[in-house]
DRENDO-1510 file (C-alpha; in Angstrom, 1 decimal, always signed):
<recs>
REC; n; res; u; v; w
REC; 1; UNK; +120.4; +129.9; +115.6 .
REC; 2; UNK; +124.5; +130.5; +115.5 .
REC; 3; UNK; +125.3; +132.6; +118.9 .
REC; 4; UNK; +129.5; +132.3; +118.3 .
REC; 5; UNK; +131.0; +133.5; +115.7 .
REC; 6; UNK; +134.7; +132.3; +115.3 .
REC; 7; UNK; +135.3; +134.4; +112.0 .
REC; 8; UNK; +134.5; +137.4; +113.5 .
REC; 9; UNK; +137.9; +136.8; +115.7 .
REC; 10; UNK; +140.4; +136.9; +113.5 .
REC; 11; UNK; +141.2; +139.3; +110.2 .
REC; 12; UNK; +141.5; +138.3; +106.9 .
REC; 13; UNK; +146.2; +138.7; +107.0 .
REC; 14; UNK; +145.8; +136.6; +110.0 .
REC; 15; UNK; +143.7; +133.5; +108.5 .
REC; 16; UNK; +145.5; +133.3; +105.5 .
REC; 17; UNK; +148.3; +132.7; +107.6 .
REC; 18; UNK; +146.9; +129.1; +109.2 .
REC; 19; UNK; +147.7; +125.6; +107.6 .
REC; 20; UNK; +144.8; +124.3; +106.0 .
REC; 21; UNK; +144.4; +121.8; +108.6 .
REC; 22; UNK; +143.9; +124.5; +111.1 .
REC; 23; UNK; +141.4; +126.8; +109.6 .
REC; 24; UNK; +138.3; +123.9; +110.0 .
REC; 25; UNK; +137.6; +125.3; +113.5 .
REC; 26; UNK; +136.9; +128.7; +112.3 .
REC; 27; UNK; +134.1; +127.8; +109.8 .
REC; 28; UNK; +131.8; +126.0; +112.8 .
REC; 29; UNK; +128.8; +127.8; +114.8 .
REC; 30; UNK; +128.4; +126.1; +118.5 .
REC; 31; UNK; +130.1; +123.5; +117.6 .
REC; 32; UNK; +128.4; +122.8; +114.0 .
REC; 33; UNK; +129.8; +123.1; +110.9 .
REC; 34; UNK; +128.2; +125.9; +109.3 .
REC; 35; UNK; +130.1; +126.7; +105.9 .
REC; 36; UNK; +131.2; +124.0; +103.7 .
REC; 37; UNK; +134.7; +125.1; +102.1 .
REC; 38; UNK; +137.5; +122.7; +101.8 .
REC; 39; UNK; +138.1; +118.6; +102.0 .
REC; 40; UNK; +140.1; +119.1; +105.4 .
REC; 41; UNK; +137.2; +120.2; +107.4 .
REC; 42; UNK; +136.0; +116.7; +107.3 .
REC; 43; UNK; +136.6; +113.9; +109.6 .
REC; 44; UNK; +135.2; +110.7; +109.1 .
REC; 45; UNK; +132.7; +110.3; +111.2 .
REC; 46; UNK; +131.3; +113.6; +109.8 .
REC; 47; UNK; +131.2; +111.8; +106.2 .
REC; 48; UNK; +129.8; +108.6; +107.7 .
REC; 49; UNK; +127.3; +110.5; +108.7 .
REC; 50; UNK; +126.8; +112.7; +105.6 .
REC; 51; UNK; +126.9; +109.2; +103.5 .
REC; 52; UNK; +124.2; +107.8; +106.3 .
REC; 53; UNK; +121.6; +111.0; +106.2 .
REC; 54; UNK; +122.3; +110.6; +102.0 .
REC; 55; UNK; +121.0; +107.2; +102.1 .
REC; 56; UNK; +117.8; +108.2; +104.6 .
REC; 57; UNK; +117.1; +111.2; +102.4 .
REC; 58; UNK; +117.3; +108.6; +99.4 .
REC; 59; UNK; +114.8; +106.3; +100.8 .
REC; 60; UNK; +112.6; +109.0; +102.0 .
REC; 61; UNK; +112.1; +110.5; +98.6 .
REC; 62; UNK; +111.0; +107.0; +97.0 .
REC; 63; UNK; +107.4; +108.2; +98.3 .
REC; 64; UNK; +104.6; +111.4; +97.7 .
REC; 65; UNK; +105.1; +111.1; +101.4 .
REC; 66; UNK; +108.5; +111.4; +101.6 .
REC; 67; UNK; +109.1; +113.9; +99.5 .
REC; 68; UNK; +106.1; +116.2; +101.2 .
REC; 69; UNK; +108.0; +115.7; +103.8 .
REC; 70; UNK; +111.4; +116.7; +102.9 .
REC; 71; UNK; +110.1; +119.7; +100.5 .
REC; 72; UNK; +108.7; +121.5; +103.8 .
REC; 73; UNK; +112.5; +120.9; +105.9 .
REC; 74; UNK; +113.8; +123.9; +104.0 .
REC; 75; UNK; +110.6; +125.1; +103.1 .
REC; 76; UNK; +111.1; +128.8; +104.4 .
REC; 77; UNK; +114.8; +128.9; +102.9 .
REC; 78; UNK; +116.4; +130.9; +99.9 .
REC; 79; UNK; +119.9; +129.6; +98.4 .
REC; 80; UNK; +121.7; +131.7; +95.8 .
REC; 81; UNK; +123.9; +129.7; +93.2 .
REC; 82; UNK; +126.8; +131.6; +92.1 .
REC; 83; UNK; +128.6; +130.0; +89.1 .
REC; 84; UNK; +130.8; +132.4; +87.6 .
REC; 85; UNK; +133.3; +128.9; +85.9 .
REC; 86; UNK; +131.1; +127.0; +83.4 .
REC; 87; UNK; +129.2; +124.4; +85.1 .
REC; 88; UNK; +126.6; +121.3; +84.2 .
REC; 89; UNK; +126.6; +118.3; +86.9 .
REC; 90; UNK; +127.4; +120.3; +89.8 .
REC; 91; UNK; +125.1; +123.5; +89.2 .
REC; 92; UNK; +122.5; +120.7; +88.4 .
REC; 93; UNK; +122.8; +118.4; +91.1 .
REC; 94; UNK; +123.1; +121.7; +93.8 .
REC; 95; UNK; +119.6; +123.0; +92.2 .
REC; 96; UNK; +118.2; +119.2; +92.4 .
REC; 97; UNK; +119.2; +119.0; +96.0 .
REC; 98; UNK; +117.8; +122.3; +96.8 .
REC; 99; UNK; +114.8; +121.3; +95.3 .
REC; 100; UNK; +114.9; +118.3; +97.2 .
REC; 101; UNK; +114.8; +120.1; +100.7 .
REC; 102; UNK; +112.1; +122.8; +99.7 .
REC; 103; UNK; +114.4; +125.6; +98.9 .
REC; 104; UNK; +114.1; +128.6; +96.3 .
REC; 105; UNK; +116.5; +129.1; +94.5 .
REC; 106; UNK; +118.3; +132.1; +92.3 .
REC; 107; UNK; +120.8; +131.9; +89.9 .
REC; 108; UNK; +124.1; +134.0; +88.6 .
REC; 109; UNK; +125.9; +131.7; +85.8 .
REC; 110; UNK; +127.2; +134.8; +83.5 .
REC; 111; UNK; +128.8; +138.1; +85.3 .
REC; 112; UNK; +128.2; +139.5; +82.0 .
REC; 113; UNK; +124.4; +139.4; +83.5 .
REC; 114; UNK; +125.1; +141.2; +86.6 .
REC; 115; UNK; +126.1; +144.6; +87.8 .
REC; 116; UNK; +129.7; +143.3; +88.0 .
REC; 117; UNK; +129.7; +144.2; +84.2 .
REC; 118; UNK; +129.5; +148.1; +85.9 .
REC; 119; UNK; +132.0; +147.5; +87.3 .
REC; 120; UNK; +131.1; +146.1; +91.0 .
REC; 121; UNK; +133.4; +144.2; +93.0 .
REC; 122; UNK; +133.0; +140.0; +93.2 .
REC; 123; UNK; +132.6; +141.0; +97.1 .
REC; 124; UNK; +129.8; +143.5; +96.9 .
REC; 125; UNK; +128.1; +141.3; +94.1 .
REC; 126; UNK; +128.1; +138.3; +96.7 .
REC; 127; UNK; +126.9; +140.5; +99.7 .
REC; 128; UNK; +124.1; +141.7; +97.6 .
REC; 129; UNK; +122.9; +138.0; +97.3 .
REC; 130; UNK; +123.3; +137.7; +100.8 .
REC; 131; UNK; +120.3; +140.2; +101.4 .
REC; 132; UNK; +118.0; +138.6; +99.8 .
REC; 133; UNK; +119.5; +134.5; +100.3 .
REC; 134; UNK; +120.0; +132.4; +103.3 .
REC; 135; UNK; +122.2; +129.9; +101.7 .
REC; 136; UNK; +125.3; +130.9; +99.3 .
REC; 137; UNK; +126.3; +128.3; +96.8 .
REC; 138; UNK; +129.9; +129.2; +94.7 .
REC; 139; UNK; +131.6; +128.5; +91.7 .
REC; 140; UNK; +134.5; +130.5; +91.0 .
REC; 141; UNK; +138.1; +130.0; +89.1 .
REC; 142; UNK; +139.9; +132.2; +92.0 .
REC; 143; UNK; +141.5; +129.8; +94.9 .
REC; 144; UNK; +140.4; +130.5; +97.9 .
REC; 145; UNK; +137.6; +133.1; +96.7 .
REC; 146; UNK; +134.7; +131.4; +98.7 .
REC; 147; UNK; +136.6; +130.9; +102.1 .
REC; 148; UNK; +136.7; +135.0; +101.2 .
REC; 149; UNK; +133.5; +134.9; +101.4 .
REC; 150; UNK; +133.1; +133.6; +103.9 .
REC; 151; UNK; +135.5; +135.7; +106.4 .
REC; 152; UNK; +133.6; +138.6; +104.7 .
REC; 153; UNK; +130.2; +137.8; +105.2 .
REC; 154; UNK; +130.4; +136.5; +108.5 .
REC; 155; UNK; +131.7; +140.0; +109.7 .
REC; 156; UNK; +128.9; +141.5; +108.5 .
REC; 157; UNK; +125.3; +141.7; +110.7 .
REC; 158; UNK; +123.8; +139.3; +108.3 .
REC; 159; UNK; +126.2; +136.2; +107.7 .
REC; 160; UNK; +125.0; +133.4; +105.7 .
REC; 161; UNK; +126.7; +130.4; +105.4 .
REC; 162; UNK; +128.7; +129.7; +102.4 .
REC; 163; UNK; +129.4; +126.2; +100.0 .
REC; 164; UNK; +131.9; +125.8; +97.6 .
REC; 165; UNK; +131.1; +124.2; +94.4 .
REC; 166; UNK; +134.6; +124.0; +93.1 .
REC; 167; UNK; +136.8; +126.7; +93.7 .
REC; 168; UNK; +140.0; +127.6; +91.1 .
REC; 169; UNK; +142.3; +124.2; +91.1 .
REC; 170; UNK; +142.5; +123.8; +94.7 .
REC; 171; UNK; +139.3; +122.3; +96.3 .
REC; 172; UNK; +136.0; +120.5; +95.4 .
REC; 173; UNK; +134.8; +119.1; +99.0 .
REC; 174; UNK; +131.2; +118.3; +97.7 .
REC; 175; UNK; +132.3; +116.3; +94.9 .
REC; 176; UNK; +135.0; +114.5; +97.1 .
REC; 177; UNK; +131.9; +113.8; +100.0 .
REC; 178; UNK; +129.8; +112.7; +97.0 .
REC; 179; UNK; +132.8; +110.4; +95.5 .
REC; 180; UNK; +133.6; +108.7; +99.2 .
REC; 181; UNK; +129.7; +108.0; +99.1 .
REC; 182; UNK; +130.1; +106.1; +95.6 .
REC; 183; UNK; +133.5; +104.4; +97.0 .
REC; 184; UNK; +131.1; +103.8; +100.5 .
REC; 185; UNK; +128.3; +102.0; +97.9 .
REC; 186; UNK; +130.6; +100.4; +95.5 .
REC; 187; UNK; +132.5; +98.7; +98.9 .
REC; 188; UNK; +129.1; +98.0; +101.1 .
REC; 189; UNK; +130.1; +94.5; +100.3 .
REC; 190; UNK; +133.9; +94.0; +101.1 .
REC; 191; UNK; +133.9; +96.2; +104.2 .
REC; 192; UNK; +134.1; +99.6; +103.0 .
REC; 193; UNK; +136.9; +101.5; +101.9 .
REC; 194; UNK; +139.0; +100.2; +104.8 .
REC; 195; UNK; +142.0; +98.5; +103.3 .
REC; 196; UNK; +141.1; +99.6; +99.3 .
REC; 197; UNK; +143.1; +100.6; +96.5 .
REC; 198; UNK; +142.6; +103.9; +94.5 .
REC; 199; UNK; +144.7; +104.5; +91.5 .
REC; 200; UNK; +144.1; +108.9; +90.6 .
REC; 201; UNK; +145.1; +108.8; +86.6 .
REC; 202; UNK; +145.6; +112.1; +84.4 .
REC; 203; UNK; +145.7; +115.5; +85.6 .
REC; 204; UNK; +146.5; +115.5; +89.2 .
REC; 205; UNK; +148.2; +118.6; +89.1 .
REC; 206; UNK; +145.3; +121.0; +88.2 .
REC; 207; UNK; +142.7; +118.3; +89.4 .
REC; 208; UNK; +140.7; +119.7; +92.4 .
REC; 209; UNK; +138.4; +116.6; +92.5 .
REC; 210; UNK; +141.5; +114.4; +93.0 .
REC; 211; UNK; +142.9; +116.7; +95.2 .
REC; 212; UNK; +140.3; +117.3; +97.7 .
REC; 213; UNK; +139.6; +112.9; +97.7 .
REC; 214; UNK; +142.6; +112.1; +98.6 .
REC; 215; UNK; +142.9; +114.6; +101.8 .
REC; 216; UNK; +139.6; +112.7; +102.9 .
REC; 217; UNK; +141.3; +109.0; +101.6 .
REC; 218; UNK; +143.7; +109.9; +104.9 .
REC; 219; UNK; +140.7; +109.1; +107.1 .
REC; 220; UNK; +140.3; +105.4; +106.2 .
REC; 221; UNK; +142.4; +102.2; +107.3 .
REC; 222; UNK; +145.0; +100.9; +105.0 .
REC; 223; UNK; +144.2; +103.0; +101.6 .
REC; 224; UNK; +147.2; +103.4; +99.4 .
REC; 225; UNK; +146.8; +105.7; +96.8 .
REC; 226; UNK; +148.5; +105.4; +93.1 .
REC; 227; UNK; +149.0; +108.6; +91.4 .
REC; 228; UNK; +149.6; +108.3; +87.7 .
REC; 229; UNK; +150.6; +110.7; +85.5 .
REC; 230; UNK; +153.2; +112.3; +83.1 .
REC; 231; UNK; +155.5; +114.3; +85.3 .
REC; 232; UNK; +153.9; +117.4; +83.7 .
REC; 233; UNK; +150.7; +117.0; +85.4 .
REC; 234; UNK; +151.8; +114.7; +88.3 .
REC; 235; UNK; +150.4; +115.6; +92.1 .
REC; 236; UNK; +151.1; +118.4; +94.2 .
REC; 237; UNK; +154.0; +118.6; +97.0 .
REC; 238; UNK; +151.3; +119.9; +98.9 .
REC; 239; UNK; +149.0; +116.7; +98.8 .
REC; 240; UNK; +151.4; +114.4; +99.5 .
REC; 241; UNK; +152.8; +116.4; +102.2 .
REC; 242; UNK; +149.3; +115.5; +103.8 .
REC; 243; UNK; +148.9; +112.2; +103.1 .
REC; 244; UNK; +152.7; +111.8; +104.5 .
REC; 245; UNK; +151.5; +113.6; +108.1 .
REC; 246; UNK; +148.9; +111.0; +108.2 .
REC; 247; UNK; +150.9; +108.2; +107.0 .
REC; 248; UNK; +148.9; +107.2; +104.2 .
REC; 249; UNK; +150.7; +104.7; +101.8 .
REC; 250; UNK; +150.8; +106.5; +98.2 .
REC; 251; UNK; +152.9; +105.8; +95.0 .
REC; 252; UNK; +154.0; +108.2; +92.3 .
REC; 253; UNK; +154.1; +106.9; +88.5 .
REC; 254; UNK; +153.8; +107.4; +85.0 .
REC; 255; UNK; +153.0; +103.7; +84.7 .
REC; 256; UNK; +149.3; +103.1; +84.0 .
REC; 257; UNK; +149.5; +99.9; +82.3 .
REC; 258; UNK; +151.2; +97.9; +85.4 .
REC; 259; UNK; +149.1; +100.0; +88.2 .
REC; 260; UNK; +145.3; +98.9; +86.3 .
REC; 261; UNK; +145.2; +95.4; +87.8 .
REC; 262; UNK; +146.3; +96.0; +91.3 .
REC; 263; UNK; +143.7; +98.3; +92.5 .
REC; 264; UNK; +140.1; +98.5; +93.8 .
REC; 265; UNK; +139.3; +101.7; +91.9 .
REC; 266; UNK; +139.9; +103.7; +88.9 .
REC; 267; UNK; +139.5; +107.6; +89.8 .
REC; 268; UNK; +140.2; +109.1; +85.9 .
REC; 269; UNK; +140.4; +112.8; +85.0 .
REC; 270; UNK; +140.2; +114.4; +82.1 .
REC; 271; UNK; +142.9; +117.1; +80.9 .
REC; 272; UNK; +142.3; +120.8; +82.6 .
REC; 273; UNK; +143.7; +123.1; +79.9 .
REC; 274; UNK; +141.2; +125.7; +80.9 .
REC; 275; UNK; +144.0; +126.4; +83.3 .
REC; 276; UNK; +146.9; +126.9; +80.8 .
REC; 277; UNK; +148.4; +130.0; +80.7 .
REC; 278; UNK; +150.8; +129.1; +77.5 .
REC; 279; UNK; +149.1; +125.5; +76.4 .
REC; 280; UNK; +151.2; +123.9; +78.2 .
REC; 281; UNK; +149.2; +120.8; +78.2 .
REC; 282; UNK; +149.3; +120.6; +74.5 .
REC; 283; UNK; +153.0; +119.8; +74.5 .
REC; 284; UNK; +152.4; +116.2; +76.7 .
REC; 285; UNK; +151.2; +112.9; +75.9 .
REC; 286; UNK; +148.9; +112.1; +77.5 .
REC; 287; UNK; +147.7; +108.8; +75.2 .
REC; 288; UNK; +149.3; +106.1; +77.6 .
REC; 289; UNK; +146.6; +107.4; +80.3 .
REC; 290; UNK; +143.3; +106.7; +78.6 .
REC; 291; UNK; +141.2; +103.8; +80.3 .
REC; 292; UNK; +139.6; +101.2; +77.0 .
REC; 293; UNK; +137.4; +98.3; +76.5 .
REC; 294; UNK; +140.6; +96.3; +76.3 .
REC; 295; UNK; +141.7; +97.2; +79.7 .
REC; 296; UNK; +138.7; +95.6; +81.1 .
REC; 297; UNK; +140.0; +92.7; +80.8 .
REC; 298; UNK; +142.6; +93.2; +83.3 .
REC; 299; UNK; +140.5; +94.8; +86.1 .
REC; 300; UNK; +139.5; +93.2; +89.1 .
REC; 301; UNK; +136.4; +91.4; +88.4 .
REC; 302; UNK; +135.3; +93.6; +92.1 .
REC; 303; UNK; +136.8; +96.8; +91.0 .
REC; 304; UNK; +135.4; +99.9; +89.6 .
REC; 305; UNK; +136.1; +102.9; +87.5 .
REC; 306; UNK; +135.4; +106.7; +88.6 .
REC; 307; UNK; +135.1; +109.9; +87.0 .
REC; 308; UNK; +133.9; +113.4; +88.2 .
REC; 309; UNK; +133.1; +114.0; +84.6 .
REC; 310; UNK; +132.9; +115.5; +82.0 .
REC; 311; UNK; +135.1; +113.3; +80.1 .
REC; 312; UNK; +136.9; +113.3; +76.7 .
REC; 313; UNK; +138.8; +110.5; +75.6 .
REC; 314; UNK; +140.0; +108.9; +78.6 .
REC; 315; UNK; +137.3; +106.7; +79.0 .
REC; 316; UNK; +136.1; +105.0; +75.9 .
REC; 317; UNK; +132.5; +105.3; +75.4 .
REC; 318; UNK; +131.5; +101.6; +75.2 .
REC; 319; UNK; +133.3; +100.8; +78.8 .
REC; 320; UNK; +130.3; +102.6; +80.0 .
REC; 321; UNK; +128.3; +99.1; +79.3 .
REC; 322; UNK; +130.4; +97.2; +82.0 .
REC; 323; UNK; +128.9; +97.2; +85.3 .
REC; 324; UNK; +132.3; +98.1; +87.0 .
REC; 325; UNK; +131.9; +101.9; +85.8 .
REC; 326; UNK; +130.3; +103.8; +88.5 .
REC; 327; UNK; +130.4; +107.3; +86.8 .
REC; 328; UNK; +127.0; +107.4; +86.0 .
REC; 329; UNK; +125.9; +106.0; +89.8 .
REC; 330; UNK; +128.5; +109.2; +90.5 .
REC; 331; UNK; +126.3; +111.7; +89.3 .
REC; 332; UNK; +123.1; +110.2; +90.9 .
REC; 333; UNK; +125.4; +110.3; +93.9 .
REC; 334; UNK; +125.8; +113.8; +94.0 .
REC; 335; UNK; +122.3; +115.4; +94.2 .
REC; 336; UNK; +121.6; +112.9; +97.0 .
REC; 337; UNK; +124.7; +113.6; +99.1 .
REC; 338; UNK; +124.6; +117.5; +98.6 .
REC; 339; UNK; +121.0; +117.5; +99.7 .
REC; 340; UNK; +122.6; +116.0; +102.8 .
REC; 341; UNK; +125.4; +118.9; +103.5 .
REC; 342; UNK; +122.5; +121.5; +102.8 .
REC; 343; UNK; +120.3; +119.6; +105.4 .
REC; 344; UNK; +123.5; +119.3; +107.9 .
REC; 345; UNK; +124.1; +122.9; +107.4 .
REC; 346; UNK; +121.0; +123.6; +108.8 .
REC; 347; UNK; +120.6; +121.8; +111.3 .
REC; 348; UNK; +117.6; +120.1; +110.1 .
REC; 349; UNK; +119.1; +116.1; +109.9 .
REC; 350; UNK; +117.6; +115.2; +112.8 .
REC; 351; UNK; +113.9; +115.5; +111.7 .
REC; 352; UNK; +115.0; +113.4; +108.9 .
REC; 353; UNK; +115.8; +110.9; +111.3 .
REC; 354; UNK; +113.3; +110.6; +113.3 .
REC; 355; UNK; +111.2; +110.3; +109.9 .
REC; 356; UNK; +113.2; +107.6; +108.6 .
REC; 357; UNK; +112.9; +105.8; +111.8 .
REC; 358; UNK; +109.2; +105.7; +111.9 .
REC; 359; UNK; +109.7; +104.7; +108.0 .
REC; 360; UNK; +111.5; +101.5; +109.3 .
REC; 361; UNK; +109.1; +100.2; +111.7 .
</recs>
């Protein structure tokens, strides 16, 4: 299907040595993206149109029919899911969409299950899947571990193209494609997400959902961005260096109580101290960054509150009963919108259109 090869042109020393914003070209075949690996490979008419075939795949799947039809797309299709970090909504939802589009599936959740307890490298491991798999989807707490992959695998004779499902604390693009889709929903109304407000509260620092939504926020009109948070676990230099490049309007603060009733959205973490090395999280407070039933009240009646879950105290349990809190919608969100990238990724979206066409008449 994929004649070029752009991977195959440049070694590993030399790759690593590209801004972010540079590397997108080199994970496309004829013009297509073919691996799915970090926020910055998306523009937005590629998420328009990931949010668009979502929808169509959505509506399609609401009949015996429909889902027929989409269980044969992918019908011939293998996808191995790789999850050496702990894993529930994203594992889920990737098996869900798989299932979705007619693919087998295999699983790796526990090394401790493999032959990388014999001692096997994480790279042979991987290529081994790649025998038998035509899809490779990865968890792993090493930055940067699936865009090795990827460089790998595509310089051997059988590459396979490659998704990352959350990769150390740097990126998360499927959950940041699956969150513009809930923002895209949540905004159908008042124009989209042209113009809107998004307030990032808790753990930015270590946060790779936040991280990797913002880089795509620098697509729309007018978004300004609030990131709140003690200083301990405040947003990268990195981030904002991008959403400065684009001009994005942004604000830094520790000030949750004052930002709550001037935005369109509520995008709440929850405290990643799988990632301390000496507990440093332990030593900040973070009680003045929890979202309660009382803050409701000062909400935009049109607003709504985010959360890539799971969750822990942040967001009080009975909040979930007001109709601004989309984290549930969220999760839905996500089997529907990685069913899309799989589709994308093989080129198979324009069958779904031409189905969803003849749906509509």
């Amino acid at each position: 299907m994929y004649q070029d090869n752009p991977l195959k042109s440049i070694s590993w020393a030399d790759y690593q040595k590209l801004p972010v914003t540079d590397r997108a070209t080199y994970f496309c075949r004829n013009g297509h993206p073919y691996h799915a690996l970090f926020a910055q490979q998306y523009d937005r008419p590629a998420m328009e149109r990931f949010c668009d075939l979502a929808t169509r795949v959505r509506k399609i799947a609401k009949t015996r029919g429909g889902m027929r039809f989409l269980q044969d797309l992918l019908a011939e299709k293998r996808a191995m899911l790789y999850f050496s970090q702990p894993s529930t909504r994203t594992f889920l939802s990737f098996s869900a969409a798989c299932q979705i589009v007619g693919m087998q599936t295999g699983e790796v959740r526990d090394t401790a299950t493999s032959s990388e307890i014999k001692g096997e490298t994480q790279e042979d491991s991987v290529r081994t899947f790649s025998s038998y798999f035509d899809l490779l989807i990865m968890r792993h707490p090493v930055g940067g571990f699936a865009e090795r992959i990827a460089w790998l695998l595509s310089n051997t004779e059988r590459p396979v193209p490659v998704i990352n499902a959350g990769s150390g604390k740097d990126q998360h693009p499927s959950q940041a494609l699956l969150d513009i889709y809930t923002l895209q929903r949540s905004f159908e109304q008042r124009g989209g997400i042209d113009g809107k407000s998004i307030a990032f509260v808790g753990d930015l620092a270590r946060g790779r959902t936040v991280r990797s939504l913002a880089c795509l926020l620098r697509h729309y009109d007018g978004v300004k961005a609030y990131f709140v948070a003690p200083d301990a676990l405040q947003i990268g230099a990195d981030i904002l260096q991008v959403l400065d490049e684009a001009n994005m309007d942004y604000e830094v603060t520790d000030d949750f109580a004052s930002v709550i009733p001037e935005v369109d959205a509520i995008y709440m973490t929850r405290i990643q101290d799988e990632w301390d090395q000496a507990q440093e999280s332990s030593s900040v407070d973070t009680s003045h960054y929890h979202f309660t039933v009382a803050d409701l009240d000062r909400l935009k009646d049109d607003a709504i509150i985010m959360h890539p879950l799971p969750r822990r105290a942040e967001i009080e349990p009975d909040v979930d009963r007001d109709p601004r809190a989309m984290y549930w919608r969220q999760v839905r969100n996500g089997m529907w919108i990685r069913a899309a990238l799989i589709l994308n990724i093989f080129e198979r979206d324009g069958e779904v259109d031409r189905y969803y066409q003849d749906l509509m008449r």
